[in-house]
PALOGU-66555 format. One record per atom (N, C-alpha, C): x negated, y, z negated. Coordinates in steps of 0.02 Angstrom, whole numbers, plus 50000, padded with zeros to 5 digits. Atoms other than C-alpha are relative to their C-alpha. Layout:
N
XYZ...
This chain:
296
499885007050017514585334549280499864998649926500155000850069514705326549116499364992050008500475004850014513025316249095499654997249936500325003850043512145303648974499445000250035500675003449978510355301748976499714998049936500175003250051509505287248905499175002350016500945000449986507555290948874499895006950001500224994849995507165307748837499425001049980500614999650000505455307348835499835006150054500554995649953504275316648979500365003150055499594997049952505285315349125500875003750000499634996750027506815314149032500285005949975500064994350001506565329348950500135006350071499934996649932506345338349125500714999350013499325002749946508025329849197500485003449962499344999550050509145334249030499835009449995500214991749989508205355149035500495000350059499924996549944508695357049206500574997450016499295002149960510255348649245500275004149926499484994050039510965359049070499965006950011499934991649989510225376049137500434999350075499654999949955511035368249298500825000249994499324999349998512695369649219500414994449969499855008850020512885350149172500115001149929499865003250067513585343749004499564995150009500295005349979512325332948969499754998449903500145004250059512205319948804499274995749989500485003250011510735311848748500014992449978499905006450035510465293048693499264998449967500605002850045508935292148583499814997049940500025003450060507915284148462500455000449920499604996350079508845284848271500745001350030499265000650001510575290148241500285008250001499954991650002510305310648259500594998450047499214998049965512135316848297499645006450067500134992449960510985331348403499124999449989500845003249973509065331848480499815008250051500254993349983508155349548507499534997150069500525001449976507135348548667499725006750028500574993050002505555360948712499764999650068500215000249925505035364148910499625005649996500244991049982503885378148938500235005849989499884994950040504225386548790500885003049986499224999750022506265384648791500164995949996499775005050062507065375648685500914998650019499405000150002508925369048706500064991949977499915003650036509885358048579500694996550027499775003549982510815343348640500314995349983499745002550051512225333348569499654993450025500205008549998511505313948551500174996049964499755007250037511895296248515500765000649986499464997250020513685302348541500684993650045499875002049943514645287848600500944999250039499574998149951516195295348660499835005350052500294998149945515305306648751499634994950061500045004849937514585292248835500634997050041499265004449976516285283148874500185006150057499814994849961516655301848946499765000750083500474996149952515205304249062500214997350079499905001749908515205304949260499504994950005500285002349978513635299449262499494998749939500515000850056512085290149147499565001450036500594997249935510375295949215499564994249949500505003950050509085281449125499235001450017500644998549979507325287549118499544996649950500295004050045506625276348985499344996050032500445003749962504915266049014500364994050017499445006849973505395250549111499904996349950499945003450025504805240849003500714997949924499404997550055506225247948850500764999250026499285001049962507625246248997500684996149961499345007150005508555230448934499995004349936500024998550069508105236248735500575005550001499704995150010508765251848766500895000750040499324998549966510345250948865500434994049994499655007050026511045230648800500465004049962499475000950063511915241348645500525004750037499784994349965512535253948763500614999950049499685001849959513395244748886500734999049998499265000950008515035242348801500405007150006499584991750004515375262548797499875003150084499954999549921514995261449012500494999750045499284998849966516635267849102499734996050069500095004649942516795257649255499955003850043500044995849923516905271949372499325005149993500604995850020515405279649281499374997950050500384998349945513895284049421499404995249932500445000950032512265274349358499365001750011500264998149984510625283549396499224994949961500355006250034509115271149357499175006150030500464995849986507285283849362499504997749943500655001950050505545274849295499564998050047500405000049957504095271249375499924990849975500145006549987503615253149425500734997350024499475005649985504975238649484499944995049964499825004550032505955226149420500594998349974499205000650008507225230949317500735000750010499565000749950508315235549453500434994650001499595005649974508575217349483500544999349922499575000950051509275216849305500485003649972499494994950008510135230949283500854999050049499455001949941511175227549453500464993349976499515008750016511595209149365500625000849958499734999750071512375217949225500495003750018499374995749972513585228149342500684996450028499415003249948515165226249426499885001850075500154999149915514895225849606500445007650024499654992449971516075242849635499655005349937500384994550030514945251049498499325002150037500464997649945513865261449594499315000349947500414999150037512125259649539499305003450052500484996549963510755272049613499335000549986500665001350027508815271049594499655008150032500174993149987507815285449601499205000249980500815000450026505835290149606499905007750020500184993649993505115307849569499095000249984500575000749977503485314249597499875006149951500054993750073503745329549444499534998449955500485001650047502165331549326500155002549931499814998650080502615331949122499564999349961500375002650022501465333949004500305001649915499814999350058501695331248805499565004949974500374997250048500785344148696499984998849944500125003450061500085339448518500635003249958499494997250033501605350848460500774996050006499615003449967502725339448550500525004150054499794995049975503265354248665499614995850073499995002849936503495348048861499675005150042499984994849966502585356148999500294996850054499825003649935503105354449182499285002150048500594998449976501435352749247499894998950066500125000949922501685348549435500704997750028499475001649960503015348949573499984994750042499975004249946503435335349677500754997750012499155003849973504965327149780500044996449969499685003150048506205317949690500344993950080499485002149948507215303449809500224996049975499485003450028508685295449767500504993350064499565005049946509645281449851500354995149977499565004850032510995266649821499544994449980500385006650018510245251449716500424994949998499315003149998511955242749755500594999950048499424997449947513325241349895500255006149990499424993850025514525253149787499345008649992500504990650009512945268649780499985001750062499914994849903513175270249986500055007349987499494996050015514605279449938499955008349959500054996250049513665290949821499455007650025500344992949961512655304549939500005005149962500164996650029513215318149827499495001849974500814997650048511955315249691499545004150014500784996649984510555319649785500195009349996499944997249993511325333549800500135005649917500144998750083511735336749610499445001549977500495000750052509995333949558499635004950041500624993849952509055346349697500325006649979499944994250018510065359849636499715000649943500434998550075509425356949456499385000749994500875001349985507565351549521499964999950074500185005449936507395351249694499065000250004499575003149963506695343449790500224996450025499945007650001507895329549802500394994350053499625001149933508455320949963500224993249993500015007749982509245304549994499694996250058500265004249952508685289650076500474993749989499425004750009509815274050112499604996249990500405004750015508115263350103499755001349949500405000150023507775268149940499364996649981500365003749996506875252749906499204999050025500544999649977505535255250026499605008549970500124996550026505295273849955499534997749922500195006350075504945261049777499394998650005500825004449979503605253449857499455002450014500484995149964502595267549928499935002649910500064997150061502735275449729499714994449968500465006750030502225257749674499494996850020500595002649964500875255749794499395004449958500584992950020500175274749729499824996749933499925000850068500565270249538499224993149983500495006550015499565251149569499315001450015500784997749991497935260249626499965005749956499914995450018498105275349543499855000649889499885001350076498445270449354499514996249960500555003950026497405255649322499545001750006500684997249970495885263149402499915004849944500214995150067496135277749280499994999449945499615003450075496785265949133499254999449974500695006150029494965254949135499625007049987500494996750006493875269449165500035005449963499724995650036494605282749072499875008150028500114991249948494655297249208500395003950005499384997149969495775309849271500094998150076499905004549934496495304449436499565003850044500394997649956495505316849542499304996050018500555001849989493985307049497499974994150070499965007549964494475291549601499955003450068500154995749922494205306449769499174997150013500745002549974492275300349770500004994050013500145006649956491475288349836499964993049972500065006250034491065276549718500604996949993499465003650008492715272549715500374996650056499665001149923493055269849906500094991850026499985007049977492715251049916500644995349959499765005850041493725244149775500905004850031499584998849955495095256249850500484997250056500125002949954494925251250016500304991049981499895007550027495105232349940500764999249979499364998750060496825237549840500675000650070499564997349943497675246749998500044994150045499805006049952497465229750114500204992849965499515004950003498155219449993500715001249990499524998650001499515230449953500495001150082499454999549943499905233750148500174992250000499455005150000500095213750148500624996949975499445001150036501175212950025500625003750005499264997949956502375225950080500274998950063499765001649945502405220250253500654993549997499685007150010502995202550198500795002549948499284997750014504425212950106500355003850031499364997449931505115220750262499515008849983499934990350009504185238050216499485000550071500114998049966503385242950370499395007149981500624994350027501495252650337499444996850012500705001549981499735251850367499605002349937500414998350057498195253350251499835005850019500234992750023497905270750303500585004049981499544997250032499665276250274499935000249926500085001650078499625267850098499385005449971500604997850040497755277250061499965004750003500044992549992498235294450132500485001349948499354997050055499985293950011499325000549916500365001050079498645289449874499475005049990500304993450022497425303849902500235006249986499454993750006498725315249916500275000049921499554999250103499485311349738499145001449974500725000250047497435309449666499955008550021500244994250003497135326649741500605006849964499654995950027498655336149686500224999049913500135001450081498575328749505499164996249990500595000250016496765329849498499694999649932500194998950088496585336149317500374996349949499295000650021498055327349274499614992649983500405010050012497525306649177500924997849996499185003549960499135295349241500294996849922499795004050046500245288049123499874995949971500275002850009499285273649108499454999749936500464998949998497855279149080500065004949898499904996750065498535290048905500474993049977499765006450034499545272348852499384997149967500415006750021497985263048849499405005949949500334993850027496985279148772500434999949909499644997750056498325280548637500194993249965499955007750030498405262048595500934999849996499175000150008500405262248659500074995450043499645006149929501255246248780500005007550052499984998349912500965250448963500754996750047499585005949935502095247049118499434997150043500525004049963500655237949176500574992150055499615005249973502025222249207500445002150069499364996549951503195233349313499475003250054500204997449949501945241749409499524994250035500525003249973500105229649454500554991849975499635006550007501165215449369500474996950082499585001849946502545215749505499644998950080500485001349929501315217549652499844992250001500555007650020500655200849597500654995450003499555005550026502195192949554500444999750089499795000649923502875197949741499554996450077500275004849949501365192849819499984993149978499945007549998501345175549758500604994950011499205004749974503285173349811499714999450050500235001149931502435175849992499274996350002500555003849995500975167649946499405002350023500514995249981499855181049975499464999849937500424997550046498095184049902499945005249989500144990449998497835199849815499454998949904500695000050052496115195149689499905007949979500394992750018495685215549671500525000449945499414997550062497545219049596499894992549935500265008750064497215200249481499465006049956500764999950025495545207149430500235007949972499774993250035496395226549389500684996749929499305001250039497895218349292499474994749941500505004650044496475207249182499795005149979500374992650033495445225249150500395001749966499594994550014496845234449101500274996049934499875004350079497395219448961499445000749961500495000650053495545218048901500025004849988500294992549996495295236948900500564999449937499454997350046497195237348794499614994849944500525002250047496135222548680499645002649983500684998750003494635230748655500315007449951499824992850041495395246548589500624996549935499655004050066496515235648468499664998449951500325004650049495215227548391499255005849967500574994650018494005244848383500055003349936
């Protein structure tokens, strides 16, 4: 397939390696005006034409892996070189800009959402590692992505492993349930996620997981607080050593998806009118904490 990807950063990186050793033409859209963009994975290197925008007009498919928050920034100038039959692949952690992305389509442009569970880490060289495996799942974010089953099938040969689901949505929520305990917890305190396995951490936990099962129930997702707290030890124990995205934003004095991930919890429970004080009281830490290191 001929692909665009916007956001070559961490995961990016990963998606644009492995779908070109998978065989893919695949263009870049990054910062600046480089006609071409070297990228480095565990010690191999392959150079990638970018910012090319007849290659965009060309492509089957755009893959967008950008932070959510950069979504609109990054893909507003973009939109006029978007073939109408072109596949749209939407991959970031938190919710939201789904809803905006979908506004900006034509209803027969298929637009697909996607959440992976792959660990990337930057090195001070700026050389990518792929520091942990996990499932990838893909599904329609739009009537017209029914239609689009392949993909999954595209992207598991490059990475598997990547299955569809027709609910992606609820897949969203379970990654945004992990992300809303998971991140902030490690943002304020400045841990690696393993730490949050003890005890001291079990109550405010415990507190996080029963407001998040109310809040997904009241959105049709179907789960309990021990479902929600077993998906969340399971990610803390298999990226143990590993400090969450978050958690190196607010470390490195860089914008968070704090809005997209603990933001949206908040902003969904108060459509249903739900209390959820623990996530309030994490989404307040996680601003002073990004203050406090501003002003150090």
């Amino acid at each position: 397939m001929r692909i665009t990807l916007i956001g070559a950063g961490a995961i990016g990186t990963l998606w644009a390696v492995k779908l070109t050793q998978a065989g893919h033409s695949v263009n870049l859209v990054t910062r600046g005006n480089a006609s071409e963009r070297t990228l480095s994975l565990d010690g191999t290197s392959c150079t990638l034409p970018a910012n090319q925008t007849a290659l965009m007009q060309q492509s089957d498919l755009w893959l967008i892996c950008t932070k959510a928050y950069d979504i609109q920034t990054a893909l507003l100038p973009y939109l006029p070189y978007l073939h109408r039959d072109t596949l749209v692949v939407l991959m970031h952690n938190g919710m939201g800009p789904h809803q905006w992305l979908a506004a900006q389509l034509s209803e027969r442009q298929p637009l697909l959402l996607a959440t992976t569970s792959h660990g990337v880490c930057r090195h001070r060289t700026g050389d990518y590692q792929h520091t942990g495996c996990g499932p990838t799942t893909i599904g329609p974010g739009n009537q017209a992505g029914h239609a689009c089953t392949f993909v999954a099938e595209v992207f598991d040969h490059a990475l598997p492993t990547v299955t569809w689901k027709g609910n992606i949505v609820q897949s969203l929520w379970f990654k945004l349930a992990i992300n809303s305990v998971i991140n902030p917890l490690t943002a304020i305190h400045g841990i690696p996620n393993g730490e949050l396995l003890k005890l001291d951490y079990d109550p405010i936990i415990r507190e996080l997981c029963q407001e998040l099962a109310n809040v997904m129930r009241a959105e049709g997702i179907h789960t309990t607080v021990t479902e929600i707290r077993q998906q969340i030890d399971t990610v803390a124990k298999a990226t143990a050593n590993n400090y969450s995205s978050m958690n190196r934003d607010v470390f490195y004095q860089r914008p968070t998806e704090l809005e997209y991930i603990t933001g949206y919890v908040l902003q969904r429970a108060a459509a249903h009118h739900i209390s959820a004080p623990h996530h309030q009281q994490l989404y307040q830490a996680v601003k002073q904490g990004q203050r406090n290191k501003e002003s150090s």
